[in-house]
C-alpha positions as semicolon CSV with decimal commas, in nm:
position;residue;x (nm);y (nm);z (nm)
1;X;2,186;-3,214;-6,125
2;X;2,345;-3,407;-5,833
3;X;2,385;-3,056;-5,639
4;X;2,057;-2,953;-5,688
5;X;1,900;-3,245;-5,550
6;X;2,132;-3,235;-5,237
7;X;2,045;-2,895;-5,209
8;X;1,674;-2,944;-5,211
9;X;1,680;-3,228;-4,979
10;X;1,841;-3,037;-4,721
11;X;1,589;-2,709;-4,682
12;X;1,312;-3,030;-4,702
13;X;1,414;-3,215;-4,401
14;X;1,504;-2,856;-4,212
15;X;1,176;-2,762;-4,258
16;X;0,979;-3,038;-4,214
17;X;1,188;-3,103;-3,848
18;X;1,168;-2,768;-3,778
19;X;0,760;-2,760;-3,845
20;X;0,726;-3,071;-3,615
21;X;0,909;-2,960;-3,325
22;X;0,721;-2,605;-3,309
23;X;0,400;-2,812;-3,269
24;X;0,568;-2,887;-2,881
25;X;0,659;-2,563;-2,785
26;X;0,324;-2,428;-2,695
27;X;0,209;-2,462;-2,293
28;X;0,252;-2,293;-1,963
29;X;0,536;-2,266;-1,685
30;X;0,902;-2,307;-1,720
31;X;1,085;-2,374;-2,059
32;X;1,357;-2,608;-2,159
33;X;1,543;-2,576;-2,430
34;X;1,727;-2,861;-2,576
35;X;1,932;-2,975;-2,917
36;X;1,814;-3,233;-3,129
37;X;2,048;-3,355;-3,444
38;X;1,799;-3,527;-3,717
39;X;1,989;-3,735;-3,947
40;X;1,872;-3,899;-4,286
41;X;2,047;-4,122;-4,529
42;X;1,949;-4,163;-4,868
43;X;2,006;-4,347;-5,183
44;X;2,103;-4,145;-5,505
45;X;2,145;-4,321;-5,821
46;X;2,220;-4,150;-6,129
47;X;2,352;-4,281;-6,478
48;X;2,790;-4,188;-6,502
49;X;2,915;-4,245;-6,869
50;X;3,263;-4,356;-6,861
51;X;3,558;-4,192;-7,092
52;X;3,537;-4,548;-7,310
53;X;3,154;-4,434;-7,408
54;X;3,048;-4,750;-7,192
55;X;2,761;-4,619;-6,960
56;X;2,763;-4,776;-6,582
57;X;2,482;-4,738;-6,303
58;X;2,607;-4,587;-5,999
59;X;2,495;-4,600;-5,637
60;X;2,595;-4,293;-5,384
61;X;2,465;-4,320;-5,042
62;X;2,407;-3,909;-4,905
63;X;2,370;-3,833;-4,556
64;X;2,155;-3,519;-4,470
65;X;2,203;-3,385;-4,124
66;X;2,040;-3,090;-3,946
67;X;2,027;-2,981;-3,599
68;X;1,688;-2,822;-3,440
69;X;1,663;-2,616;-3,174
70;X;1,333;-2,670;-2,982
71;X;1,200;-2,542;-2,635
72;X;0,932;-2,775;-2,412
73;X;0,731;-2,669;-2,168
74;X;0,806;-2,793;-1,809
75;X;0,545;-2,789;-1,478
76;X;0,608;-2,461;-1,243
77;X;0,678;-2,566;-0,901
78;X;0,521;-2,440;-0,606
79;X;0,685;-2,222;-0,315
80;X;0,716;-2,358;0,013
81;X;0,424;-2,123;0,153
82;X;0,205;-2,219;-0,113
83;X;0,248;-2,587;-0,080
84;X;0,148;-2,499;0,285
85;X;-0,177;-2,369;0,170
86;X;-0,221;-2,652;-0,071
87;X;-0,203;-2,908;0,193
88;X;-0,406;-2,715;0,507
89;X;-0,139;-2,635;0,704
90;X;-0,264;-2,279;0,785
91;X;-0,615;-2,467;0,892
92;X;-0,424;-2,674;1,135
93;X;-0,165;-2,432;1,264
94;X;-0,136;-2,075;1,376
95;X;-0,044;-1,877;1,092
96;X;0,092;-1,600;1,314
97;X;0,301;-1,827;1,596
98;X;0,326;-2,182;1,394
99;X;0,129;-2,375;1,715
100;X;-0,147;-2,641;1,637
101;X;-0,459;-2,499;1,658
102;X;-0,666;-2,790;1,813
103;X;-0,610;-2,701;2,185
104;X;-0,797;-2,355;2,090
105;X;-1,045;-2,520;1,926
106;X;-1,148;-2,694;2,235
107;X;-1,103;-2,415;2,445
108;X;-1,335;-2,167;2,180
109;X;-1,056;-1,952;2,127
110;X;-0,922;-2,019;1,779
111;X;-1,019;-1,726;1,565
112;X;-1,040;-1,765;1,163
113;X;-0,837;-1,533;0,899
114;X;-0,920;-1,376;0,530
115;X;-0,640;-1,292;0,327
116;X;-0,668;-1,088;0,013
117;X;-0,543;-1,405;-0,187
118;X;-0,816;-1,614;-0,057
119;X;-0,631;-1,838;0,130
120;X;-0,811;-1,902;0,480
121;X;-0,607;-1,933;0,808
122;X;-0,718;-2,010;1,183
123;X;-0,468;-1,901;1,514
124;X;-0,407;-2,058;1,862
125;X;-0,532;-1,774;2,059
126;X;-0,784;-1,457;2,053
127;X;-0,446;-1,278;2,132
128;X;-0,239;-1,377;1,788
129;X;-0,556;-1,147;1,585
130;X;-0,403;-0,844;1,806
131;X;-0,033;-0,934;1,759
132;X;-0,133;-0,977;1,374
133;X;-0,300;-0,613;1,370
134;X;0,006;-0,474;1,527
135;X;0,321;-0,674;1,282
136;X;0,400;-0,702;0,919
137;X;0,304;-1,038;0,814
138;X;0,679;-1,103;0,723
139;X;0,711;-1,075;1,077
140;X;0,509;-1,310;1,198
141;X;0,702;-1,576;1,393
142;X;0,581;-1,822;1,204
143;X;0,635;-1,675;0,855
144;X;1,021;-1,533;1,037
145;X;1,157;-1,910;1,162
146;X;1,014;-2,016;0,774
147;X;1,228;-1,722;0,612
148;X;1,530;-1,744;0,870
149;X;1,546;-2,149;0,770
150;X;1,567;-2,018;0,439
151;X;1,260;-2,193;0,303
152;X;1,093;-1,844;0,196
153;X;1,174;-1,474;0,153
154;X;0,934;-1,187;0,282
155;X;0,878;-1,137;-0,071
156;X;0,701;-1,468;-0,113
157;X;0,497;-1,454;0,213
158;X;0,289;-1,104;0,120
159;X;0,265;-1,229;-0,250
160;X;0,142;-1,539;-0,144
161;X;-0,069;-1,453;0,168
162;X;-0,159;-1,048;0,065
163;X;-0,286;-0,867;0,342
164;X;-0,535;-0,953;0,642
165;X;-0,874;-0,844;0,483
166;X;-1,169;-1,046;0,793
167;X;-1,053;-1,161;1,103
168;X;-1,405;-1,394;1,293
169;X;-1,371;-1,515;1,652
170;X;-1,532;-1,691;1,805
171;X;-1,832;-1,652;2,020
172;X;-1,753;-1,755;2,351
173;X;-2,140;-1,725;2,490
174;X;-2,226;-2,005;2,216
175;X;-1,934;-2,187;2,283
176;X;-2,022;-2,238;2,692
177;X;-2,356;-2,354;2,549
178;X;-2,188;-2,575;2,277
179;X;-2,252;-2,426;1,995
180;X;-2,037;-2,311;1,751
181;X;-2,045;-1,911;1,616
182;X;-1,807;-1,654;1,492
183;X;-1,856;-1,294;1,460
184;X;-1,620;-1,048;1,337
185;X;-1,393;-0,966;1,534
186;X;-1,357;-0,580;1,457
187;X;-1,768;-0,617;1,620
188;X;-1,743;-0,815;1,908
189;X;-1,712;-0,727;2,287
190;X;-1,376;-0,887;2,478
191;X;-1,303;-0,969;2,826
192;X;-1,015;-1,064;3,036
193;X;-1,100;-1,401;3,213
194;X;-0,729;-1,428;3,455
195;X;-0,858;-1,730;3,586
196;X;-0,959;-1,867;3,283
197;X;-0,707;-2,063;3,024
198;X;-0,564;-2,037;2,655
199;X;-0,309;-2,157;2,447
200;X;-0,096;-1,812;2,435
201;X;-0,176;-1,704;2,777
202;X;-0,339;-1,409;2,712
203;X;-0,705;-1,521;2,851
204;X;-0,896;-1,294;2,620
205;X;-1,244;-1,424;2,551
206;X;-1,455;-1,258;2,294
207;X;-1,853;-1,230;2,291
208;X;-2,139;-1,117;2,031
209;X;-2,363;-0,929;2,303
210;X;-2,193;-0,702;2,556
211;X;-2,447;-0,799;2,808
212;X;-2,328;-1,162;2,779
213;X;-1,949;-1,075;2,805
214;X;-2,036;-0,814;3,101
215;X;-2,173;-1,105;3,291
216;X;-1,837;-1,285;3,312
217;X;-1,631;-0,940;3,339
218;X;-1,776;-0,574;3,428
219;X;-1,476;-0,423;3,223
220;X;-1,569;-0,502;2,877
221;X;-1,347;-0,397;2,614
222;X;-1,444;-0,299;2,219
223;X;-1,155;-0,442;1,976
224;X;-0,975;-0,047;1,963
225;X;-1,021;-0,084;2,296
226;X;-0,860;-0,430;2,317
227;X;-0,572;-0,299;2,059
228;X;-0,422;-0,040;2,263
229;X;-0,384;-0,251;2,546
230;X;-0,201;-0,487;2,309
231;X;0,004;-0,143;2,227
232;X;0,097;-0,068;2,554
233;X;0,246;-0,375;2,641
234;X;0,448;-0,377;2,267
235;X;0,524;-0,035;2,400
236;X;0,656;-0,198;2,738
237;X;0,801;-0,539;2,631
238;X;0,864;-0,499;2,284
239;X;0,631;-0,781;2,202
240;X;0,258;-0,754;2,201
241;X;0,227;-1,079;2,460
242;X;0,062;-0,961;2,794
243;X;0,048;-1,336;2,956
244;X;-0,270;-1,187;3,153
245;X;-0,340;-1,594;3,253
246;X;-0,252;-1,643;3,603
247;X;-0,090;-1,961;3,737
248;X;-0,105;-2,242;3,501
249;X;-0,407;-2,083;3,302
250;X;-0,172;-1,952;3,006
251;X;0,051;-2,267;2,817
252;X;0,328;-2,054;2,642
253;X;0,424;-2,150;2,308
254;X;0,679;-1,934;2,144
255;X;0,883;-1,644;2,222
């Protein structure tokens, strides 16, 4: 009798613990598993008749223990590139060199990038959108000081980022007459203003009419047009930066 009940107790307490702790296994992200010993003492009392035919009452005090293995969900945590798209960085830096954007801003040469992923980005100069067309984005300098530091892998950047899908510049003719459009940059007309000014050095401006960007510079230049002069100097230098600013008119970032 005194078996059976031990027996019984035991597969009780097993199951209920076991039916309790499957209730916390459910939810997303990374898992945890962890050992939990349940313990439970009870009282058995049970009627022992002695060898003199007296009968006496006694008490035995059983402890039941059982260990359950359960596994809890824990919170995924973010990559270093996508806690930099969480918190705006790519709004408020060039995603291609790393510099802050605002001097381009000012100067209506800060262009604005799609990714496949959705994530939004902006750049320092009209030049970075033809140093993006012609590098990886793992090879961005930017996204190649961030890997090199060991704070991301190449991996992370394209599954994070995904491919350039809409580059929009800026529209240089509204900008003299402060306003504020972008067209896309695959349709709008570019010049090279030498005496002009921008962040990279490159003094390319870009324009919505080509009548508007012919009045600043009779060579106007389609965006193919604009990319294979970007080519030839990668061809020349090794690095699509042509530094067409003259004097002081080109501030130069990175290398």
């Amino acid at each position: 009798m005194r078996t059976e009940w031990l027996a019984a107790a035991v597969v009780a307490v097993v199951v209920a613990v076991a039916a309790y702790f499957a209730g916390l296994s459910a939810g997303g992200g990374a898992t945890k598993t962890l050992s939990t010993t349940i313990t439970q003492v009870s009282t058995v009392t049970e009627r022992v008749t002695t060898t003199a035919t007296a009968t006496q009452t006694v008490t035995t005090t059983v402890v039941l223990t059982s260990t359950v293995t359960q596994t809890v969900a824990q919170p995924s945590l973010k990559s270093v590139i996508e806690q930099m798209v969480s918190n705006g960085t790519f709004l408020h830096r060039c995603v291609f060199c790393g510099m802050d954007v605002a001097e381009a801003e000012h100067m209506g040469v800060s262009a604005v990038v799609v990714f496949s992923s959705g994530v939004v980005a902006k750049t320092d100069d009209i030049g970075c959108v033809f140093r993006m067309r012609l590098m990886p984005v793992d090879r961005w300098p930017f996204m190649r000081r961030l890997i090199g530091a060991n704070l991301t892998t190449a991996e992370e950047v394209r599954r994070v980022l995904g491919n350039v899908v809409q580059v929009l510049v800026p529209d240089y003719g509204a900008f003299m007459h402060g306003n504020e459009s972008y067209v896309d940059a695959e349709k709008a007309y570019y010049v090279i203003l030498q005496d002009g000014k921008t962040p990279m050095g490159d003094c390319v401006f870009a324009f919505s009419s080509k009548e508007e960007a012919a009045m600043h510079n009779s060579t106007v230049y389609t965006f193919d047009q604009m990319l294979q002069l970007y080519q030839q100097v990668m061809k020349e230098r090794g690095m699509p930066r042509p530094m067409w600013c003259r004097g002081e008119g080109g501030m130069m970032h990175h290398g």
